[in-house]
C-alpha positions in Angstrom: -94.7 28.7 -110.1 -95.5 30.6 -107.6 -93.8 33.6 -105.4 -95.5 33.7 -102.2 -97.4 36.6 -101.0 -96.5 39.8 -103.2 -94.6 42.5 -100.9 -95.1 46.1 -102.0 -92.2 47.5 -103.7 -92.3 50.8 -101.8 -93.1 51.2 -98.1 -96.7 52.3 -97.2 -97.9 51.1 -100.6 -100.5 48.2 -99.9 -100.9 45.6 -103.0 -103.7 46.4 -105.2 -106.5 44.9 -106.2 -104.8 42.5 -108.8 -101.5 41.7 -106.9 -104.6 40.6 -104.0 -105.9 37.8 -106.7 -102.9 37.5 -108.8 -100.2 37.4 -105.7 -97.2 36.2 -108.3 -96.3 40.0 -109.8 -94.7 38.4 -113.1 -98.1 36.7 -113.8 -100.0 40.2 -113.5 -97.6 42.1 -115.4 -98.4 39.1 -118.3 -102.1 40.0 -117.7 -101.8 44.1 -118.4 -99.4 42.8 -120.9 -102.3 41.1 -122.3 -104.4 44.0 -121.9 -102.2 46.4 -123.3 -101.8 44.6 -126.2 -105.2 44.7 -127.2 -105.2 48.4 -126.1 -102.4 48.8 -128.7 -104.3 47.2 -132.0 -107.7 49.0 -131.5 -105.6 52.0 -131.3 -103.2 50.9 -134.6 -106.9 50.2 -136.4 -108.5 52.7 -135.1 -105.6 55.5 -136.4 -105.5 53.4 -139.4 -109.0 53.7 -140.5 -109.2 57.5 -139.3 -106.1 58.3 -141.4 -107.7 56.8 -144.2 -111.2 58.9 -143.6 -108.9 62.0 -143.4 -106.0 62.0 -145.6 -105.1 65.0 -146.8 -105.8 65.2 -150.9 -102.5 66.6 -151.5 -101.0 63.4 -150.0 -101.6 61.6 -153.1 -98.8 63.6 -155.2 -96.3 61.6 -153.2 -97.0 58.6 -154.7 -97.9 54.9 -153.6 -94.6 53.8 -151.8 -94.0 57.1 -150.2 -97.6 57.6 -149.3 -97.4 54.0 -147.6 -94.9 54.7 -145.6 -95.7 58.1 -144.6 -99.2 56.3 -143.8 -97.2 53.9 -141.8 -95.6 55.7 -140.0 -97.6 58.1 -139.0 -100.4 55.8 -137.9 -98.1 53.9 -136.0 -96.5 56.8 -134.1 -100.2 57.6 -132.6 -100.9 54.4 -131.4 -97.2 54.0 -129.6 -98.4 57.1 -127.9 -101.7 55.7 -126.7 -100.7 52.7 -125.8 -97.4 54.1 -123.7 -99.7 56.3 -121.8 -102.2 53.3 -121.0 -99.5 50.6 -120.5 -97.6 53.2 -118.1 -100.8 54.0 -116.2 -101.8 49.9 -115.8 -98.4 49.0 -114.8 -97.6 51.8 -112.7 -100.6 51.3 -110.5 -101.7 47.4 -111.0 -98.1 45.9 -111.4 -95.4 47.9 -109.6 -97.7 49.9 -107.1 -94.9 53.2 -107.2 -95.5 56.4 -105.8 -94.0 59.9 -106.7 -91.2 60.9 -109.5 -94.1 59.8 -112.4 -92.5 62.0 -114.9 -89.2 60.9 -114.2 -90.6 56.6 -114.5 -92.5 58.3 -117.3 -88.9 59.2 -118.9 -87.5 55.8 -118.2 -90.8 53.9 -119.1 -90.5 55.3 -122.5 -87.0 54.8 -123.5 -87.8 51.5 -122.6 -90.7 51.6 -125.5 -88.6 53.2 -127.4 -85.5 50.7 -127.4 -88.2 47.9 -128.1 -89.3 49.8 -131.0 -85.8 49.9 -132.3 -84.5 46.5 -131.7 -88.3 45.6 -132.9 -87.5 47.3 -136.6 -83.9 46.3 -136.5 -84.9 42.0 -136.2 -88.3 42.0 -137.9 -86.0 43.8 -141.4 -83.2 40.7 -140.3 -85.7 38.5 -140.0 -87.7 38.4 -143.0 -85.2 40.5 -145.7 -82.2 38.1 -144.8 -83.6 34.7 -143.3 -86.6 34.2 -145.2 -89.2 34.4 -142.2 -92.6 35.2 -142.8 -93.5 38.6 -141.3 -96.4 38.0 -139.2 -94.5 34.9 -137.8 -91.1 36.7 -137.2 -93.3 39.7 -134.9 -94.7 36.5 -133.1 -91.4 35.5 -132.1 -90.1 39.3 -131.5 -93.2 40.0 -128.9 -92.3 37.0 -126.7 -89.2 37.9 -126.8 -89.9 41.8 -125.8 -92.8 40.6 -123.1 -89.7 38.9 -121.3 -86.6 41.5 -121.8 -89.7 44.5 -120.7 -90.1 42.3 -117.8 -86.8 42.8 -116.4 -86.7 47.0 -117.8 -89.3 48.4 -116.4 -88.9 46.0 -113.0 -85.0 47.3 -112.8 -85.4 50.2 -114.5 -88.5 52.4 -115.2 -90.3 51.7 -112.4 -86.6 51.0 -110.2 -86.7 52.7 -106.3 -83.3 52.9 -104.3 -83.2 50.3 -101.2 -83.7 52.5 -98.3 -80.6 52.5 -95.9 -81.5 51.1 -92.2 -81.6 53.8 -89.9 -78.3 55.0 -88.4 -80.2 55.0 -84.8 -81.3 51.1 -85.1 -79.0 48.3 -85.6 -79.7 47.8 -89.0 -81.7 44.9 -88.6 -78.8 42.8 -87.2 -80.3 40.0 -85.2 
């Protein structure tokens, strides 16, 4: 399936390097997907195995299921923020080739994350508490799902231009 030549979404903004060999955009935005991915589990492991070097002592007075989840969450709160800032940099620049208003796609890039984080929590607890699902199987099915709904959020949305109006001294393109 492919798209034809990729067009740059902004004027004066050539196609990088990956939209040159990848030319169909929704391909390279599954391959920093990809990438980004594993840029999100060496970060989860990584924070996972420095918490556990470097947990406080006093942390054990809260006791096992308290301690897990403050663990938990903790760990996974620095990885999100890793892997936003990478995954923002790699689709900003590789993907959807933007320019200017960063911290404002940077805003909108985020509560993009952010959503998928909550509708992430809200089906994985439906998932395996009332239907039975295994968990590692029920994230399966939630990350396909999220690599398609991000697709159309951060194209529409985070990463989103206005259509520039034709000039009021040309005809508009009119033929």
């Amino acid at each position: 399936m492919t798209s034809g030549p990729v067009e740059a979404p902004q004027s004066g903004t050539p196609a990088g390097w990956l939209l040159r060999v990848v030319t169909d955009r929704r391909v390279a935005f599954l391959l920093v997907g990809a990438v980004n991915t594993a840029i999100g589990f060496v970060a989860f492991f990584g924070f996972d195995d420095l918490w556990s070097a470097l947990r406080p002592s006093w942390f054990d007075i809260l006791g096992a299921e308290q301690a897990g989840w403050v663990h938990n969450t903790v760990v996974l709160a620095c990885a999100h923020v890793v892997t936003v800032i990478c995954a923002f940099a790699l689709y900003r620049t590789l993907v959807f080739r933007v320019r200017g208003h960063v911290w404002r796609d940077l805003a909108r890039f985020e509560s993009v994350y952010l959503g998928s984080i909550a509708i992430n929590w809200v089906l994985l607890n439906a998932m395996t508490q009332w239907f039975g699902m295994v968990p590692k199987v029920a994230q399966t099915i939630i990350v396909v799902l999220q690599a398609f709904l991000s697709w159309f959020a951060h194209k529409y949305f985070s990463f989103r231009r206005a259509v520039p109006l034709p000039d009021a001294n040309t005809d508009g393109g009119m033929p």
